[in-house]
C-alpha positions as CSV (number, residue, x, y, z in Angstrom):
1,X,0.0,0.0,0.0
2,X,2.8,2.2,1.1
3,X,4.8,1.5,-2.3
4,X,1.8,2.4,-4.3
5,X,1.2,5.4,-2.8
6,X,5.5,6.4,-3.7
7,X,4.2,5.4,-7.0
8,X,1.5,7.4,-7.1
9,X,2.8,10.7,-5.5
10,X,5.8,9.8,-7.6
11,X,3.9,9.9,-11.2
12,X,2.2,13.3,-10.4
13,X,5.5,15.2,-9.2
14,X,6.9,13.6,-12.3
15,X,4.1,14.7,-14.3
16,X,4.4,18.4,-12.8
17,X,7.7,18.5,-13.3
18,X,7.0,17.6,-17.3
19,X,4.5,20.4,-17.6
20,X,6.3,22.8,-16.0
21,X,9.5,22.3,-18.2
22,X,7.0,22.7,-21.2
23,X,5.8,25.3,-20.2
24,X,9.1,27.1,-19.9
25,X,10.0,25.8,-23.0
26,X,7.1,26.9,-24.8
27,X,7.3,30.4,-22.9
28,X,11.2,30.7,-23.5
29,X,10.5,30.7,-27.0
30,X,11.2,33.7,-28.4
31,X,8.2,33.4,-31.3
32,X,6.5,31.2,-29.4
33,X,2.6,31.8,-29.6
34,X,2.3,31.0,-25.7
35,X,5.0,33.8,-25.1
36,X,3.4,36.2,-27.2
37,X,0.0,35.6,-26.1
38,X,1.5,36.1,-22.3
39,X,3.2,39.0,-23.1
40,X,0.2,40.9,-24.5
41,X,-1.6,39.8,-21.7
42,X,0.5,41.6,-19.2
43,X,0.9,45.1,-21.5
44,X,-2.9,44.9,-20.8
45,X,-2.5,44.7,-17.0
46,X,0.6,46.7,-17.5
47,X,-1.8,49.7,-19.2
48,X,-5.1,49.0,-16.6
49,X,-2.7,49.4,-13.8
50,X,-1.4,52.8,-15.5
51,X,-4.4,54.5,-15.6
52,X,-5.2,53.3,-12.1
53,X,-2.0,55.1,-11.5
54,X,0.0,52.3,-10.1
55,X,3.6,51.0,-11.0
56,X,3.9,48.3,-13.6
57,X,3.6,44.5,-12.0
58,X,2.2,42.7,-15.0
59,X,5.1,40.5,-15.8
60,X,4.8,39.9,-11.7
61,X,1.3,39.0,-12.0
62,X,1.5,36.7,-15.0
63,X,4.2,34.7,-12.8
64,X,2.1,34.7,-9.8
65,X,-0.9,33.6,-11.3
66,X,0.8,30.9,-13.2
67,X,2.4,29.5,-10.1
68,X,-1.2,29.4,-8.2
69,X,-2.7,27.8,-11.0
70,X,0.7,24.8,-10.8
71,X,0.1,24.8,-7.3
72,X,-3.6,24.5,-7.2
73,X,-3.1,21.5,-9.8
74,X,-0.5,20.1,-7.4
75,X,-2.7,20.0,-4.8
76,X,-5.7,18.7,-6.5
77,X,-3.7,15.6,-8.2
78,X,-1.8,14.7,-4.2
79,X,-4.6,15.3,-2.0
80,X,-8.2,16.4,-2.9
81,X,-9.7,16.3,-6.3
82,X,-12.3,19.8,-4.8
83,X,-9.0,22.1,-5.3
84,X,-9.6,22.1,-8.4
85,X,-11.9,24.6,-8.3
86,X,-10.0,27.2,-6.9
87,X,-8.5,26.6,-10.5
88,X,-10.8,29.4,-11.9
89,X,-10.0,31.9,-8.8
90,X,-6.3,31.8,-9.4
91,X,-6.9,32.5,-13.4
92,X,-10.0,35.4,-13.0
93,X,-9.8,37.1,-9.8
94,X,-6.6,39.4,-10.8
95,X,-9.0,40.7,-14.1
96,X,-11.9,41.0,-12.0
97,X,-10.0,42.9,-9.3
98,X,-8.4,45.6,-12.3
99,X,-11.9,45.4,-13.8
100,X,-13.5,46.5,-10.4
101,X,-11.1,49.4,-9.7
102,X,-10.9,50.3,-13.6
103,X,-14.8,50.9,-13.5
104,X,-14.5,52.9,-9.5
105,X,-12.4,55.1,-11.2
106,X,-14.1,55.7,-14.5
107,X,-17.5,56.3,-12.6
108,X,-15.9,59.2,-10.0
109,X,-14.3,60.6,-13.8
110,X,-17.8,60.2,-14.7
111,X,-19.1,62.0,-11.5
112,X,-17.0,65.2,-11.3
113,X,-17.3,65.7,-15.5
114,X,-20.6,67.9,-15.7
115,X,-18.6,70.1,-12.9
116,X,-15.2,70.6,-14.7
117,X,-17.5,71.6,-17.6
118,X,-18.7,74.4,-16.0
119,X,-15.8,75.6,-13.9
120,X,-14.2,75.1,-18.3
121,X,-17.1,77.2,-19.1
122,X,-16.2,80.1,-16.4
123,X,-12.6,79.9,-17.2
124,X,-13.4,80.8,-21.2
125,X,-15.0,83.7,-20.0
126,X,-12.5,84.8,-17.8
127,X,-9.5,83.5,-20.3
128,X,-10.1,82.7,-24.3
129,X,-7.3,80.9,-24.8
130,X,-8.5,77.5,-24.2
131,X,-5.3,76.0,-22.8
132,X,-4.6,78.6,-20.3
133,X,-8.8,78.0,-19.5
134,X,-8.1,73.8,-19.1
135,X,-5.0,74.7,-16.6
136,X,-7.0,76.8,-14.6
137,X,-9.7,74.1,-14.7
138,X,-7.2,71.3,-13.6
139,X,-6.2,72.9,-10.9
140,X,-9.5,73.1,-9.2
141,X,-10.6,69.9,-9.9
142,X,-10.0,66.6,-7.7
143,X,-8.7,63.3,-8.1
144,X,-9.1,61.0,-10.3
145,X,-10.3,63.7,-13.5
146,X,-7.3,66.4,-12.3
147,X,-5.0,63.5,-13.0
148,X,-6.6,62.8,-16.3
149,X,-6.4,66.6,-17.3
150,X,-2.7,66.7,-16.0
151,X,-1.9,63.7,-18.6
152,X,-3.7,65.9,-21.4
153,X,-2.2,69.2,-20.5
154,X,1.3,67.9,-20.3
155,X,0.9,66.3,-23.7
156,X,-0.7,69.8,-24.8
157,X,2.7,71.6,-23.5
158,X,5.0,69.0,-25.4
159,X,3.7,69.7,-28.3
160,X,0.5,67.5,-29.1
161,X,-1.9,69.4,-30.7
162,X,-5.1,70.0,-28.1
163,X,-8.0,67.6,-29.8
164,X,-5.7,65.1,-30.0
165,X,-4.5,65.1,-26.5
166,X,-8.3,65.4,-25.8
167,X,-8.9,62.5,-27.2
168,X,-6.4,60.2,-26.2
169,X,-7.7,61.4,-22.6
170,X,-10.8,59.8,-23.7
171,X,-9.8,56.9,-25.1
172,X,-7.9,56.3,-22.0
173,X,-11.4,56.6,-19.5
174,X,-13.0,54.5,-21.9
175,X,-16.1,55.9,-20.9
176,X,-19.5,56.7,-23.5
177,X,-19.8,60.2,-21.8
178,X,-16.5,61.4,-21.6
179,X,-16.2,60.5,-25.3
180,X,-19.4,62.7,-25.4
181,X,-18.3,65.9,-23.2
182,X,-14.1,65.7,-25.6
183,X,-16.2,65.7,-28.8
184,X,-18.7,68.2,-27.8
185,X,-15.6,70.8,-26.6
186,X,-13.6,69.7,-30.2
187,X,-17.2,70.6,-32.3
188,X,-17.8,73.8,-30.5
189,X,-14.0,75.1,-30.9
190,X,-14.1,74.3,-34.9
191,X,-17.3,75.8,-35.6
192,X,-16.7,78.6,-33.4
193,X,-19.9,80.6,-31.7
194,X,-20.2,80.7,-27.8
195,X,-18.3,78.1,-26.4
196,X,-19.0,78.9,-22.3
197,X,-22.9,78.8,-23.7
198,X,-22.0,75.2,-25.4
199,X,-20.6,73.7,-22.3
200,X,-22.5,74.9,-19.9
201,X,-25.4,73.1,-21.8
202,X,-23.7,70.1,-21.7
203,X,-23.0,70.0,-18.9
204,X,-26.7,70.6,-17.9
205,X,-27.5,68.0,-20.1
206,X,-24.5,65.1,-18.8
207,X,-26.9,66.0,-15.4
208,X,-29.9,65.1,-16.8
209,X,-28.2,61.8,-18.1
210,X,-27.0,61.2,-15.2
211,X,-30.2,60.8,-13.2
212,X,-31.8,59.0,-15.6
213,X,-29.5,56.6,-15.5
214,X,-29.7,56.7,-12.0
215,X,-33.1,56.0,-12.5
216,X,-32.7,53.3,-14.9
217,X,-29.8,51.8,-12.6
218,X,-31.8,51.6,-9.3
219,X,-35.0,50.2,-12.0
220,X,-32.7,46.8,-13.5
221,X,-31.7,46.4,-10.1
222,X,-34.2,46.1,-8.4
223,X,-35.9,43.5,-11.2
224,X,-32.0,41.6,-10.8
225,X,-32.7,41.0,-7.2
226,X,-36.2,39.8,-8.1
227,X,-35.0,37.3,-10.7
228,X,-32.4,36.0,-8.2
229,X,-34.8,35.3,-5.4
230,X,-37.2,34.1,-7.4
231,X,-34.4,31.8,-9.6
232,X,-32.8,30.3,-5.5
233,X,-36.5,29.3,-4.7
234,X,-36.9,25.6,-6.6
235,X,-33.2,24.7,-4.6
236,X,-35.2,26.3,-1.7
237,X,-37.6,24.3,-2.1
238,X,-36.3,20.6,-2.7
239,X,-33.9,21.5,-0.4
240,X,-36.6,21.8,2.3
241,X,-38.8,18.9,0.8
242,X,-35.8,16.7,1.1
243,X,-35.6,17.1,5.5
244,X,-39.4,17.3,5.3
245,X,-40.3,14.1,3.6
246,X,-36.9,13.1,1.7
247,X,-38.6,9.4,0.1
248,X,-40.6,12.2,-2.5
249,X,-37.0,13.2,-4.3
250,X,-36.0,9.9,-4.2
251,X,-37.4,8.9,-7.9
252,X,-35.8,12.0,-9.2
253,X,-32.3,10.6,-8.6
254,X,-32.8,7.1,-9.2
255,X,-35.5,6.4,-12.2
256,X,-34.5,6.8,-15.7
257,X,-38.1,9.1,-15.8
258,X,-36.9,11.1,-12.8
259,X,-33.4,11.9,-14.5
260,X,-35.1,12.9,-17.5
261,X,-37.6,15.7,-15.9
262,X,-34.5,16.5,-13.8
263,X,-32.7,17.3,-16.4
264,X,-35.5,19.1,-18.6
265,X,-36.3,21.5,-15.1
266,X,-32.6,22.1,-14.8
267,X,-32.2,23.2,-18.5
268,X,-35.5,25.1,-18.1
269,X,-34.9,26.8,-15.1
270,X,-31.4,27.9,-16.2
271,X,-33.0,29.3,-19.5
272,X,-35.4,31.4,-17.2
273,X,-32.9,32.8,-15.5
274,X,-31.0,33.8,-18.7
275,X,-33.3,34.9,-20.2
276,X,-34.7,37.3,-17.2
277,X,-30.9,39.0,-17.1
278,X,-31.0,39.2,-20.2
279,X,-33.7,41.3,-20.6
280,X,-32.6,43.2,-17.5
281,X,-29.3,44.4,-19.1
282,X,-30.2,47.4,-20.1
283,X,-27.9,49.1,-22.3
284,X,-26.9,52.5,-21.0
């Protein structure tokens, strides 16, 4: 018993050990598809974590999460098959995490934009030159949109024309009304007329936007937290049926019939529940 169990623990560090050196030789090539796909995979984290205005790690996360997913593999071949899956944990929750703070950040941009229109707005009419008014601006706005305008300003003073730097400060946020607000301020400088008019109706108008998609927001939520509660109440319910008067499930599990409406409730119920968050994603 002993010797099959060297055997055993034997074949899997053997069999890590094979992987891993594949692995290395794969990403030690210098064409290799594996190293190029890894490589563009941490310029991405590499640019998230750069407008979240940290210092580069992707390289560092890459490794990490490549030894969690060896050593969650390890585990789940030597001891207990269920570590497998923290398997999806070690290869998502980096993403989600940038994901999460990427969208934070983009909603307080989002949040402070109608104001830095018109404090823009009130500049123009104090200064026209319309880099001397987004200084001024920048200055008396907060993180994280000062920082944003700091980016686009320092650009400006190197010698990138305005609408361009502009617009890479967009492209950066990533964000539908930022886009907006940029090409709003690049129309209304080109075709002239008053510009403090123009942006103090947009930003008048960013407002309104904003609480209707409040509105909208607390709306889809609301029907969300309906369609989960309502979606958890069959596993409720058998789950209650089952200490209640367990012999009733029993033909569910063990009768070729049973499996079959099993199966056709399970597939149903999951299609429901699609198909309700479905049409609660509302497209803002």
């Amino acid at each position: 018993m002993i010797a099959n169990n060297l055997v055993l623990i034997a074949s899997c560090l053997l069999t890590a050990f094979g992987v891993v050196a594949l692995f290395m030789l794969v990403v030690i090539a210098e064409h290799g598809p594996l190293r190029s796909a890894l490589t563009g995979y941490a310029a991405r984290i590499d640019r998230d974590l750069a407008f979240l205005r940290r210092p580069p790690a992707g390289f560092r996360i890459v490794v990490m999460q490549v030894l969690a997913v060896l050593a969650v593999a390890a585990l789940a071949l030597l001891t207990i098959n269920t570590f497998w899956v923290l398997l999806p944990v070690a290869l998502v929750a980096p993403i989600m995490w940038l994901k999460s703070e990427r969208s934070q950040r983009v909603h307080r941009i989002e949040q402070q934009l109608d104001g830095w229109l018109l404090v823009l707005a009130n500049a123009l009419k104090a200064v026209p030159a319309i880099g001397d008014a987004l200084a001024s601006s920048q200055a008396l706005m907060h993180a994280p949109l000062s920082e944003e305008l700091d980016m686009a300003l320092k650009e400006y003073r190197l010698g990138t024309p305005l609408d361009r730097a502009l617009q890479s400060m967009a492209d950066r946020v990533g964000s539908r009304v930022v886009r907006t607000a940029v090409t709003t301020l690049q129309v209304a400088r080109r075709t002239g007329g008053n510009l403090p008019l123009t942006l103090e109706s947009s930003a008048a108008s960013l407002r309104e936007m904003a609480r209707l998609e409040a509105v909208v927001r607390t709306k889809t939520a609301d029907g969300r937290n309906q369609a989960f509660v309502i979606g958890a109440l069959p596993g409720v319910l058998m789950i209650l049926l089952y200490f209640v008067h367990p012999d009733l499930l029993v033909p569910l599990f063990t009768t070729t019939i049973g499996n079959i409406l099993l199966g056709v409730a399970i597939a149903l119920w999951m299609s429901a529940i699609m198909v309700a968050l479905r049409i609660l994603k509302v497209d803002l």
